[in-house]
N, C-alpha and C positions, 0 to 999 in steps of 0.2 A: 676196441674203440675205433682200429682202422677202418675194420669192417662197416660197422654202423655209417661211419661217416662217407662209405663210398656206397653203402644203400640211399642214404638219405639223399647222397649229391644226385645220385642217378635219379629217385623217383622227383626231386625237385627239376632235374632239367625236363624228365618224361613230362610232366605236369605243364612245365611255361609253354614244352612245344608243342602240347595237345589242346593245351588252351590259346595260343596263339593261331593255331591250325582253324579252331573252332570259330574264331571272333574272324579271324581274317578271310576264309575258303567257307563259310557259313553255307552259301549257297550249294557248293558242289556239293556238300556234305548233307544238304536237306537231301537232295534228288538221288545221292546213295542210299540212304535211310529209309528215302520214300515219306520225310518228313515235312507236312504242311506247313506249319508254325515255324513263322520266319525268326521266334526270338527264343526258341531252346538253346541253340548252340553258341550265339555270342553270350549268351545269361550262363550258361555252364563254364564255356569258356573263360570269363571273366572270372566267376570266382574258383577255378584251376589256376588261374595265374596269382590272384590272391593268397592261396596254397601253396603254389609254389614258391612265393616270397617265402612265408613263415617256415617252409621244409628245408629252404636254402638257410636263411636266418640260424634255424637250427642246429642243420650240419656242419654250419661252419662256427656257433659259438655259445652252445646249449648241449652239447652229445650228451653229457651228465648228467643233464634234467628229464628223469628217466618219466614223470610226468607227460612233459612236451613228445616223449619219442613217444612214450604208449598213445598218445592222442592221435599221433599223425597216422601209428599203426593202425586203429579203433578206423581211424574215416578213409584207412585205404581198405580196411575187410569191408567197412558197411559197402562203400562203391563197389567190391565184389560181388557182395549179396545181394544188393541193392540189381545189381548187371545182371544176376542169374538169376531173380526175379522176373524182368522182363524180359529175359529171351523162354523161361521154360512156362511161363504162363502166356508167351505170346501177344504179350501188350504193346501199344502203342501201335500194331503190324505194319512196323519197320518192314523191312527189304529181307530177304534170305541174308544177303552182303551186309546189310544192317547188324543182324542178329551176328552173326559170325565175326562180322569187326568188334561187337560188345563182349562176344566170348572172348578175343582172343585179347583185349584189352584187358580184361576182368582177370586172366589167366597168368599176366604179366605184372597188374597190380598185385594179385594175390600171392607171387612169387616175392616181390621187392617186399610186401607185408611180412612175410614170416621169416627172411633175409633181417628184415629189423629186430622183430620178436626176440629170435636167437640169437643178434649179435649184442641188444640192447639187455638182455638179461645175463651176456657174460662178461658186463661193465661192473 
């Protein structure tokens, strides 16, 4: 149960300050990406931090409701899939630093994912 709850804090805080990162530095982050569209990343952003309320919420008063944790694990894989989706089909044609920051994000969700999986199924 420690475990889970110190995956959960972690991908809640990863979450508020990616989504913070997003809504507030929106622009440096367009011109890294190479992304036009001035309202991807405060609209991601936002509801990152949305997510990360309910991951915190969570972690700190739900470990049990093995529901709740498989949920949060379910939309941290799909962000995975979802991320190597567009870097291996090349959509959106982000930046090389684009694609490579999606990897390396996708690669760190997908760590904190399976971090839950295994601690929340030895509850």
């Amino acid at each position: 149960m420690k475990e889970l709850k110190k995956y959960l804090t972690i991908n809640s805080i990863f979450s508020a300050l990616s989504g913070l990162t997003m809504v507030l530095l929106s622009g440096i982050l367009n011109q890294l990406f190479g992304i036009k569209n001035v309202y991807v990343f405060p609209v991601i952003g936002v509801n990152l931090l949305v997510f990360a309320v309910f991951v915190w919420y969570v972690s700190k008063r739900h470990l049990t409701n093995r529901l709740w944790v498989m949920a949060i694990t379910v939309l941290d894989v799909l962000w995975v899939v979802g991320s190597f989706v567009i870097v291996l089909l090349g959509l959106y044609d982000l930046t090389a630093t684009g694609y490579i920051i999606t990897v390396v994000v996708a690669l760190w969700i997908g760590f904190l994912a399976y971090k839950q999986f295994v601690n929340s199924a030895s509850t």
